[in-house]
KENU-715135 format. One line per field, with one value per residue: x, y, z of N, C-alpha, C, O, CB in turn; residue number from 1. Coordinates in pm, whole numbers, padded with zeros to 5 digits, always signed. Each point is the difference from the previous one (the first is absolute). Glycine has a CB too. Layout:
N
n.c1 = X / ...
n.c2 = Y / ...
n.c3 = Z / ...
ca.c1 = X / ...
ca.c2 = Y / ...
ca.c3 = Z / ...
c.c1 = X / ...
c.c2 = Y / ...
c.c3 = Z / ...
o.c1 = X / ...
o.c2 = Y / ...
o.c3 = Z / ...
cb.c1 = X / ...
cb.c2 = Y / ...
cb.c3 = Z / ...
seq = NUM / ...
END
This chain:
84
n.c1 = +17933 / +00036 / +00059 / +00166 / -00118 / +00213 / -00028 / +00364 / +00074 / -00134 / -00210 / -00194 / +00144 / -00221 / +00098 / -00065 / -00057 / +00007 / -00004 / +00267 / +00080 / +00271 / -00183 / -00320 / +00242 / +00081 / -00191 / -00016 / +00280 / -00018 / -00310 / +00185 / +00231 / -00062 / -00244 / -00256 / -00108 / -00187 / +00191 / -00095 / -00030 / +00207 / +00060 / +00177 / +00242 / +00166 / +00062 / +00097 / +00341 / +00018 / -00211 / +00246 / -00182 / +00125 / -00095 / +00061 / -00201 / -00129 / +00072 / -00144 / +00174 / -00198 / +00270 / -00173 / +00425 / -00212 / +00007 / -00124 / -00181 / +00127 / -00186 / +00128 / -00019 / -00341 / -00079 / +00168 / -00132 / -00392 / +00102 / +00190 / -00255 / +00255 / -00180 / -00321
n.c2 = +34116 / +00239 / -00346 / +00188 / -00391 / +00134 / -00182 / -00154 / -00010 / -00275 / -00030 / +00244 / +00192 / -00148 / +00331 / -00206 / +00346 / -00096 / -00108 / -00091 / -00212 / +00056 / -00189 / +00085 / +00036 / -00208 / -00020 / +00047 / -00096 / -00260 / +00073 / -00047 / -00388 / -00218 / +00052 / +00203 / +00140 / -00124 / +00322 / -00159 / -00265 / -00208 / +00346 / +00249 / -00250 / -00029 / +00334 / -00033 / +00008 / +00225 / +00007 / +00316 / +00040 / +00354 / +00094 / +00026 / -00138 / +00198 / +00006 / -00362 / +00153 / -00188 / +00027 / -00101 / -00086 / -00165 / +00092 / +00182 / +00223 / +00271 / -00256 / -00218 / +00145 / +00083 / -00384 / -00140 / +00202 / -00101 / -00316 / +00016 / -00250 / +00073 / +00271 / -00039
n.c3 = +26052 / -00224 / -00131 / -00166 / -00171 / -00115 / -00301 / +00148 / -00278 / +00203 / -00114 / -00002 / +00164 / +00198 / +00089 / +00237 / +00136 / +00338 / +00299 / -00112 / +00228 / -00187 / +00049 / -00246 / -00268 / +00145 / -00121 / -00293 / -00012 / +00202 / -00172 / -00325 / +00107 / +00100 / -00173 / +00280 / -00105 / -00139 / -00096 / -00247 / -00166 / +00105 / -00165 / +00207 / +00104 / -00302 / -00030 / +00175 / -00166 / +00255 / +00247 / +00073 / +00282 / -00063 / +00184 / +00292 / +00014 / -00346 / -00336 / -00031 / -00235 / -00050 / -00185 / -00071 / -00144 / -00083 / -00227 / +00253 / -00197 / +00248 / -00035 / +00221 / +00312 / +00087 / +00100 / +00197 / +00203 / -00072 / +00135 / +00156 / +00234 / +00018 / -00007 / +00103
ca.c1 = +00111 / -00030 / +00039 / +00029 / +00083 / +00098 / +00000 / +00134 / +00068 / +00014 / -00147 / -00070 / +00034 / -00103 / +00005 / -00071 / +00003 / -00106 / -00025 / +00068 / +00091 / +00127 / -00015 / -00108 / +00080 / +00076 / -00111 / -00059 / +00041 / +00044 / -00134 / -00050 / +00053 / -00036 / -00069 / -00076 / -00108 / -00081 / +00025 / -00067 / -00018 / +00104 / +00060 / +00065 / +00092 / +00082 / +00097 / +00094 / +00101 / +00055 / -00089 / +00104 / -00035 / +00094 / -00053 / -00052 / -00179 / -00025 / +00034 / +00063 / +00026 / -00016 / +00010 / -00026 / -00028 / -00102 / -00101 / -00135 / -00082 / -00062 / -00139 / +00041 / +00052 / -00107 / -00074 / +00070 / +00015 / -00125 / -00017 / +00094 / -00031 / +00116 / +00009 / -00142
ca.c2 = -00034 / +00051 / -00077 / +00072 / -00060 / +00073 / -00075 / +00039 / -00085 / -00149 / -00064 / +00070 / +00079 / +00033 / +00101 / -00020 / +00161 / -00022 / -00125 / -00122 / -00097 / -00080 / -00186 / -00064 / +00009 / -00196 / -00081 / -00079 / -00051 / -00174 / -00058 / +00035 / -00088 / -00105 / -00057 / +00047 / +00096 / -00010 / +00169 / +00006 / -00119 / -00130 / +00032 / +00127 / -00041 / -00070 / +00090 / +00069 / -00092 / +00050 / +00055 / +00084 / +00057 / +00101 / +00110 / -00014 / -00009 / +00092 / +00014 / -00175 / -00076 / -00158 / -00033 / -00174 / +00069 / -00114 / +00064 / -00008 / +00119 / +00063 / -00013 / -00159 / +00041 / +00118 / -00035 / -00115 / +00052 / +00028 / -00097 / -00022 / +00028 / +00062 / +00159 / +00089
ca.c3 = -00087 / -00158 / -00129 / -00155 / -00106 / -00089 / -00119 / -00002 / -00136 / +00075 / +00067 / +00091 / +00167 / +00078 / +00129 / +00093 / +00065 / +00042 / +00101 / -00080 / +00067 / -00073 / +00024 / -00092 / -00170 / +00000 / +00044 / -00148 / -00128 / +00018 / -00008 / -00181 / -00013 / +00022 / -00087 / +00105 / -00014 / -00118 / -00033 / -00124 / -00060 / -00019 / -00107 / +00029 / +00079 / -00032 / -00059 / +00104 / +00032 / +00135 / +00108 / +00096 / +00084 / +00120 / +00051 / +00191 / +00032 / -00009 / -00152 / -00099 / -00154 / -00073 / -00116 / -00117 / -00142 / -00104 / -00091 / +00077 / -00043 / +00157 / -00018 / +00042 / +00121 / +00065 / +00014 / +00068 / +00166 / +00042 / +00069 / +00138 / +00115 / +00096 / -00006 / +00009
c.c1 = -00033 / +00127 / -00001 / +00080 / +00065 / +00078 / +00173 / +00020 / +00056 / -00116 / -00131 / +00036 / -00112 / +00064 / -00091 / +00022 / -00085 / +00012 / +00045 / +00111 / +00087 / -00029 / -00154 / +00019 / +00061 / -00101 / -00064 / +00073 / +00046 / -00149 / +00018 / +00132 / +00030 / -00120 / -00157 / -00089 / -00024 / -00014 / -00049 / +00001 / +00159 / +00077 / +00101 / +00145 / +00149 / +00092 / +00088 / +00164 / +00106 / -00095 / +00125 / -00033 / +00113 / -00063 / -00009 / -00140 / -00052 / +00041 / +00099 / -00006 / +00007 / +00025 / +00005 / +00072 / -00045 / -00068 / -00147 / -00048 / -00030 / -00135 / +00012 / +00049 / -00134 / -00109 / +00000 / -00025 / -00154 / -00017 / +00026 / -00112 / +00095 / +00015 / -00127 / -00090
c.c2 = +00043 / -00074 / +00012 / -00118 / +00077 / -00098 / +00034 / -00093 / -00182 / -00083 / +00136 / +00028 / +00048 / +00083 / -00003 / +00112 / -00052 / -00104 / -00092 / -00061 / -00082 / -00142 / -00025 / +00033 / -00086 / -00080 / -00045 / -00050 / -00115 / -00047 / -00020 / -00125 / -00160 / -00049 / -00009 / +00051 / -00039 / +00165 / -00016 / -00114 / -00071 / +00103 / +00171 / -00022 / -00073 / +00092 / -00002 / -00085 / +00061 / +00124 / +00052 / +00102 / +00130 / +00082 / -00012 / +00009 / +00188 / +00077 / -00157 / +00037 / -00128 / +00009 / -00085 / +00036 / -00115 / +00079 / +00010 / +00150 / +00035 / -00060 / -00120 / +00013 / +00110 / -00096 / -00112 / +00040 / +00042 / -00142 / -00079 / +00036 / +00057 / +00177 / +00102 / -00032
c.c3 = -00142 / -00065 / -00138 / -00060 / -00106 / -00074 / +00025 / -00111 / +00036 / -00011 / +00069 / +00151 / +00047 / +00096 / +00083 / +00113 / +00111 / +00147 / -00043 / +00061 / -00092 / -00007 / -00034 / -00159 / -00023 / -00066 / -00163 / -00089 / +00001 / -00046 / -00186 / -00017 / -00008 / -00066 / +00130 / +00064 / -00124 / -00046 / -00170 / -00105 / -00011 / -00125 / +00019 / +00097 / -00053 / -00058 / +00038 / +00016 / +00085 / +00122 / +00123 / +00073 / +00062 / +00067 / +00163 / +00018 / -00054 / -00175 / -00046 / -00117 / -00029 / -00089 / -00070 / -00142 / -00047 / -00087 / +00034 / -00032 / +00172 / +00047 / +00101 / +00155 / +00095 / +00028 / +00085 / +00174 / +00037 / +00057 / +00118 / +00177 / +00065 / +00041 / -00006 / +00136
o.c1 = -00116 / +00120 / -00079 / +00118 / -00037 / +00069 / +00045 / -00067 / +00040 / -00015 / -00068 / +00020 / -00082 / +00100 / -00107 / +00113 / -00066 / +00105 / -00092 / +00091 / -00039 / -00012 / +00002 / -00090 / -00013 / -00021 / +00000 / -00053 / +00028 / -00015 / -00009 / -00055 / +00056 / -00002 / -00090 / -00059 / +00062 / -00119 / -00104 / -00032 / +00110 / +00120 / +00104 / +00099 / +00106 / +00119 / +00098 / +00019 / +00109 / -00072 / +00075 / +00009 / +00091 / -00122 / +00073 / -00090 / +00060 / -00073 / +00114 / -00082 / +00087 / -00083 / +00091 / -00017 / -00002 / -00005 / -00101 / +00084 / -00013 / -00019 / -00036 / -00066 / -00017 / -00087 / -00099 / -00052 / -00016 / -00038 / -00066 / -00059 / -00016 / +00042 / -00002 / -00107
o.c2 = -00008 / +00009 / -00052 / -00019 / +00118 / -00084 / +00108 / -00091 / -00093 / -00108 / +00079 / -00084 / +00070 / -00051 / +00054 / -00019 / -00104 / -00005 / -00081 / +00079 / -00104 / -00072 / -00120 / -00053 / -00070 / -00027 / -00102 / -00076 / -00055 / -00075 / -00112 / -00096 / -00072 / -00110 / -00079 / -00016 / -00066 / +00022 / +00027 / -00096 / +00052 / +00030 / +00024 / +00074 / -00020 / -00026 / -00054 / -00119 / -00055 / +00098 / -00077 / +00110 / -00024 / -00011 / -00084 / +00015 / +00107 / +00081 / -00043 / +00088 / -00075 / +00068 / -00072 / +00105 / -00106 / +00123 / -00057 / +00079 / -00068 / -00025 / +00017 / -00071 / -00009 / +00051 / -00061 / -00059 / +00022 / +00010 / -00074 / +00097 / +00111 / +00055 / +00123 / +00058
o.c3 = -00042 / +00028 / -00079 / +00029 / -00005 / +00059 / +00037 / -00049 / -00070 / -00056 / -00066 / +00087 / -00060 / +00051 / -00024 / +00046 / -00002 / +00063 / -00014 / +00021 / -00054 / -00099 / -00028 / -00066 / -00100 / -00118 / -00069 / -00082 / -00107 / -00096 / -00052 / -00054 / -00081 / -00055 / -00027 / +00107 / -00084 / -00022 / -00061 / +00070 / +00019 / -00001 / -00062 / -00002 / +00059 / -00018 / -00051 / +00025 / +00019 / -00019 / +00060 / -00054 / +00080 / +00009 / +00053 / -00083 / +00008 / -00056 / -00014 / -00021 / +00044 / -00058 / -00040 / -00062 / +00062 / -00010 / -00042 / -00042 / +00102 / +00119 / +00117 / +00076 / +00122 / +00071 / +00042 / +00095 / +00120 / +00117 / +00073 / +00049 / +00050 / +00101 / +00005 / +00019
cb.c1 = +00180 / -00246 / +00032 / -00095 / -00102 / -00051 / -00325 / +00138 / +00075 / +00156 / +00265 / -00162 / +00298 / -00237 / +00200 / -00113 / +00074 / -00189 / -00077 / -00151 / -00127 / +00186 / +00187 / -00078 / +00050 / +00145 / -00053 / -00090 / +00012 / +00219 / -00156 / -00041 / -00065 / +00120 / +00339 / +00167 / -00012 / -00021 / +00364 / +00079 / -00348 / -00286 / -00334 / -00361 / -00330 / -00256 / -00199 / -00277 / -00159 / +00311 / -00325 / +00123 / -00242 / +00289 / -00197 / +00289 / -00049 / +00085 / -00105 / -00012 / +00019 / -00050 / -00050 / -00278 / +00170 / -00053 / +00253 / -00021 / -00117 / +00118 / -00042 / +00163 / +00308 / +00138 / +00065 / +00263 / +00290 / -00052 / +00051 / +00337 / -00120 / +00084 / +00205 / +00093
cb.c2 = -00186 / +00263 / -00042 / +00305 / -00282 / +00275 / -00083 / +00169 / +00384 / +00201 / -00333 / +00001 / +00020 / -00144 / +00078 / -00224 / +00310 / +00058 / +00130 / +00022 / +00094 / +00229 / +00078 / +00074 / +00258 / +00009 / +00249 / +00201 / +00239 / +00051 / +00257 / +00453 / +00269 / +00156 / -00072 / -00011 / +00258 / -00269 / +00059 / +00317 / +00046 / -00331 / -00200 / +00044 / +00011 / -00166 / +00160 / +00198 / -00060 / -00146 / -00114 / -00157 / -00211 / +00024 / +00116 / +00114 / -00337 / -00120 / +00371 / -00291 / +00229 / -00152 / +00182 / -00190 / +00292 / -00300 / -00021 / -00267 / -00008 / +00260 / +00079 / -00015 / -00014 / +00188 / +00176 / +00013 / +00094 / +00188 / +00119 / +00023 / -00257 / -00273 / -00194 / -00064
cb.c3 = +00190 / +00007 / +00216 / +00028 / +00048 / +00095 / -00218 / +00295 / -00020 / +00224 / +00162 / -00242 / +00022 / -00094 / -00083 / -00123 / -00212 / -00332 / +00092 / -00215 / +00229 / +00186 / +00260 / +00273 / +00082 / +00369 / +00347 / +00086 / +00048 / +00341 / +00313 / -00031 / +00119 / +00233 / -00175 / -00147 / +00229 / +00105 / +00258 / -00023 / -00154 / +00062 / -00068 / -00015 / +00070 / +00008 / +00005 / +00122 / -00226 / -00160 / -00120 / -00082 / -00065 / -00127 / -00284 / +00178 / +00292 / +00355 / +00038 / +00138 / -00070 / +00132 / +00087 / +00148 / -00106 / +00178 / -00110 / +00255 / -00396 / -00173 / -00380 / -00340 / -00266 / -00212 / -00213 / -00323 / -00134 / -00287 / -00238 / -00248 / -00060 / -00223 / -00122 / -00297
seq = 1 / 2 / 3 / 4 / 5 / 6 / 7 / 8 / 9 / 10 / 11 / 12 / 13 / 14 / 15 / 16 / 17 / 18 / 19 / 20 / 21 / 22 / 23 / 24 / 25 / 26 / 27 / 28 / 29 / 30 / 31 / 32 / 33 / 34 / 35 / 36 / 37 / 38 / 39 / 40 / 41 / 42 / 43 / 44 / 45 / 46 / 47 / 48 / 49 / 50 / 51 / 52 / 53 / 54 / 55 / 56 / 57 / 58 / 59 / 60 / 61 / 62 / 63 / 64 / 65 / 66 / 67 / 68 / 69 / 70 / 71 / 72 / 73 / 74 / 75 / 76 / 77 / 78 / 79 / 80 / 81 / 82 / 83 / 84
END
């Protein structure tokens, strides 16, 4: 699977290519919602104030917006179990 973050005027977009399953991108983002995972901090979590999954297996999009940094997110999905 290959994971290109990308700084947007929103927030941040993730391109998920590759070996990638639509329904574990769900998955992570109820997990990052609910509060479930430990990916990334209380404080990066609190940014975020929308989270929107598209695309099909195989070419997913995640669009977080907030005032969140690529750096903050690149370091989040290095942690994700659901996807490593």
């Amino acid at each position: 699977m290959n994971k290109n973050v990308f700084k947007t005027t929103e927030g941040v977009k993730i391109s998920f290519t590759g070996a990638v399953e639509k329904q574990n991108i769900v998955k992570m983002v109820e997990n990052c919602a609910t509060g479930t995972c430990e990916c990334m901090s209380d404080v990066t979590k609190a940014k975020i104030t929308n989270m929107e999954v598209s695309g099909k297996d195989g070419d997913v999009k995640l669009d977080l917006c907030g005032d969140i940094s690529k750096e903050e997110i690149e370091a989040a999905l290095a942690r994700s179990k659901l996807i490593n």
